[in-house]
N, C-alpha and C positions, 0 to 999 in steps of 0.2 A: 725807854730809849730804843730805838729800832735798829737793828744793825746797820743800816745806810748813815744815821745820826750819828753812830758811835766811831762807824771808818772815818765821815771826814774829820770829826773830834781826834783822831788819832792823827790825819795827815796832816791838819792846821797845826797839831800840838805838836810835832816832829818839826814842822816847817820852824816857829815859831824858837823848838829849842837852837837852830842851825841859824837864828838872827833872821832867818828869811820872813818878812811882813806878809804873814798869812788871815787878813781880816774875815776874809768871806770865803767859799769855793763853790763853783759851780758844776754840777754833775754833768759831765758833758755824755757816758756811758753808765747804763749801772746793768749787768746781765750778773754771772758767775762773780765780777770783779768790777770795783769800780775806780772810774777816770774819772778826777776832777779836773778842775785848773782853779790852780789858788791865785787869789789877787789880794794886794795889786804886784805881789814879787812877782807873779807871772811862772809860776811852774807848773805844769803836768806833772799830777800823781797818778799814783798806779796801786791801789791797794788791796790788798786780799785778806781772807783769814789765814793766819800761821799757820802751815801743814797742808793748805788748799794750794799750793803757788809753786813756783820754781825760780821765785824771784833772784836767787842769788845765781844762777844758773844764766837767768837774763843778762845780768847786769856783765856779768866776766865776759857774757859772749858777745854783750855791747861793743866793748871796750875794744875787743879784740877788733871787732869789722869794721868802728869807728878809724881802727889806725893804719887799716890796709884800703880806706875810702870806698866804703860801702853805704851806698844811701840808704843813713838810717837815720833815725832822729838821735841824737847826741843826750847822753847826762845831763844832767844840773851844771853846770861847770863851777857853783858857787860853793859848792858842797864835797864830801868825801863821796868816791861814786860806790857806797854799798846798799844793804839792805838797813831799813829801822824799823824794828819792831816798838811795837805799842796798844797797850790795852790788846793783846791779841791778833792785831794785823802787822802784818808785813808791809809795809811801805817803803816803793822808789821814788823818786824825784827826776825828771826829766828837763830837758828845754822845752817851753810853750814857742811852737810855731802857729804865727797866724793864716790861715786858710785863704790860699789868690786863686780867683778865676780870669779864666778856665781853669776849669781842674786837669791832670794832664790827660793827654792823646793816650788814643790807643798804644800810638808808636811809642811814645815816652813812659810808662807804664812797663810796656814791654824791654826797653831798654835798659829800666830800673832793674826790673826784674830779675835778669840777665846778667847784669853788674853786682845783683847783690848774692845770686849764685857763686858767680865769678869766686867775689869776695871768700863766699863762705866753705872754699873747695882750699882756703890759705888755711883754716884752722881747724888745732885737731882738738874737738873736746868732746868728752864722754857724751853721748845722747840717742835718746832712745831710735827704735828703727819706726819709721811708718805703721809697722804691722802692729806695735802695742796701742795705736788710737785704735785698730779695727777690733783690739781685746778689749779694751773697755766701753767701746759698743756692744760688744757681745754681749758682755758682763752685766749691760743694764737690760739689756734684751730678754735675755734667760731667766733674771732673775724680779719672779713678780712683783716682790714688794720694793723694789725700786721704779717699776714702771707698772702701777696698779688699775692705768687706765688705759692700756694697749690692749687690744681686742688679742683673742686666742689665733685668727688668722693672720693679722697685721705680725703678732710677734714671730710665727713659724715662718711669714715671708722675709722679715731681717734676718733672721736666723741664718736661714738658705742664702740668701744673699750675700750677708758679710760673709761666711766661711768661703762662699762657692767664689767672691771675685780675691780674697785672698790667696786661694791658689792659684787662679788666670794669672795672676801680677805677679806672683813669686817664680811661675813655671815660665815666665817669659828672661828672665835673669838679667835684665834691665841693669845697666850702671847706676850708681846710686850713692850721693852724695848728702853732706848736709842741707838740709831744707828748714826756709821758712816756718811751714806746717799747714799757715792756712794765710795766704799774702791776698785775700781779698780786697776791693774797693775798702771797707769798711777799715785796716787797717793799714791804710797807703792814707798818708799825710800830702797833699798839694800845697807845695808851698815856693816860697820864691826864688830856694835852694833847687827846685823841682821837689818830682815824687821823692816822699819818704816811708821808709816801711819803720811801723810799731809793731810792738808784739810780740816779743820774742820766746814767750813762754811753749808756746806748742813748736818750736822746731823741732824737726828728727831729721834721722837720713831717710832716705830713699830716692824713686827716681825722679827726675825734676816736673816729670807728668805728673806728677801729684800733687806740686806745686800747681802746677797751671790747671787744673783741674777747680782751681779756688775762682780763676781769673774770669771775665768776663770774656766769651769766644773770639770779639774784636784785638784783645790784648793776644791770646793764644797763637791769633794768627800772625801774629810780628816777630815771634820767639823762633829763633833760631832751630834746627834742626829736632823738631818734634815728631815724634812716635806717635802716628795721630791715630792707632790702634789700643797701641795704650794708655793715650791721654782719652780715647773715648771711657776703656775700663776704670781709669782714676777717676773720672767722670761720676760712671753709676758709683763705686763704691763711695765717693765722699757726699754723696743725696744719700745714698743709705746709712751712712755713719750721722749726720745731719741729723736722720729720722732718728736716729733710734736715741742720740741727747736731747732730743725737743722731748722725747716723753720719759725723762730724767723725772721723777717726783721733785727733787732739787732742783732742775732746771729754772732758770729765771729768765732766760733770753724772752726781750719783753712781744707778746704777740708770739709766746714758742708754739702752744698746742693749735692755731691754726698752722701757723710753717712745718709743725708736722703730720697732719691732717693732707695738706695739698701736699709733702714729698712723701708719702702712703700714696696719693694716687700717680703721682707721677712715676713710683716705680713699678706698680699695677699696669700703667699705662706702656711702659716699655721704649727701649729705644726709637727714634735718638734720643741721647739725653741733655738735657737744659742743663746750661751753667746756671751758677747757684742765683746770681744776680738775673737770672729769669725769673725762677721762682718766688725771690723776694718781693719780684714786682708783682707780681700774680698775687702774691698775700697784701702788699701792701693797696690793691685796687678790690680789693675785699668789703 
């Protein structure tokens, strides 16, 4: 049985103990963690292996921006809103929102955005800074047998890179809030609530250029009062952080070693730098 087979057997069988009619699920993400949606109760799962996640960390900080109205996607409502473990994973349960187009505007994207900053500058909960994603870039970078198929030069150029733009960012002293982590297209829900953001396992603090550095340049430019010196530098640093998980030996993100292949040359290539939804197009016209 494959670990893909055994997580949704965990999420069905979680669903299942909760009364919730979990017959089928369909994979709608499978990278690091996978998102089903069970049917026909109609829930989005979110499940990990136990000790890979921060799920219980999600779920508090759900709750907390769901009640200061932060567009986010909501709980289960039908359930207790924690973590369940099973067979080794971690599973949450969420609301299944169906997907309307248009998806949203730039402006409304940005607006989300903005609002869910807003939101998350109400609560105070433990969480890491910005700067520990760019240690555990390092941490695969440096060390070979975690990235055994990074050339000798590629690895010295991440190296130089993530150190050299974590001090640019630290020496500018930027205000620095809780954040998202990575509020990409990929985890903004369009729905008829409007945008909603998923994902809340990678939040940190730091500065809200960090966040936008995830966004598509059209979104960036609707956002209120941007550092666009620093949002250029969150820029390179999250194409370099990008590189250096795509050649994760673990990595799963599907199509990862060309996505890090083309951000190798894009950081070869040098400023300006493409938002990240540039490059994916680039991979995905491969």
């Amino acid at each position: 049985m494959t670990d893909v087979t055994r997580a949704v057997t965990a999420a069905t069988s979680v669903a299942a103990s909760l009364d919730l009619l979990a017959d089928a699920a369909v994979v709608l993400h499978n990278s690091n963690k996978l998102a089903l949606r069970l049917t026909p109760c109609d829930v989005f799962a979110r499940v990990a292996l136990v000790g890979q996640e921060v799920a219980q960390f999600e779920v508090d900080l759900a709750q907390r921006l769901v009640e200061v109205g932060a567009p986010l996607a909501h709980l289960e409502p039908r359930v207790d809103p924690r973590v369940y473990e099973r067979d080794g994973f971690a599973v949450t349960l969420w609301t299944y929102y169906e997907s309307v187009t248009p998806g949203a505007s730039p402006v409304g994207f940005a607006k989300a955005l903005k609002r869910l900053h807003d939101g998350m500058r109400t609560v105070d909960l433990p969480s890491p800074r910005f700067t520990d994603r760019i240690t555990e870039a390092e941490k695969i970078v440096i060390d070979v047998g975690r990235s055994p198929e990074l050339a000798d030069a590629d690895r010295a150029l991440l190296v130089g890179e993530l150190a050299g733009l974590r001090r640019a960012i630290d020496d500018r002293g930027a205000a620095e809030q809780l954040l998202h982590g990575e509020p990409h297209p990929g985890n903004v829900l369009s729905t008829e609530y409007g945008p909603l953001f998923i994902d809340l396992e990678t939040c940190c603090r730091g500065p809200v250029e960090f966040d936008l550095a995830h966004v598509p340049e059209a979104v960036s430019e609707h956002y209120p009062g941007v550092h666009h010196e620093l949002l250029d530098e969150c820029r390179h640093l999250v194409l370099a952080m990008v590189a250096a998980w795509r050649w994760d030996v673990d990595d799963q993100f599907p199509r990862g070693r060309l996505f890090g292949e083309e951000l190798l040359r894009v950081l070869r290539a040098g400023s300006p730098w493409p938002t990240l939804d540039t490059v994916v197009s680039r991979v995905d016209g491969l």
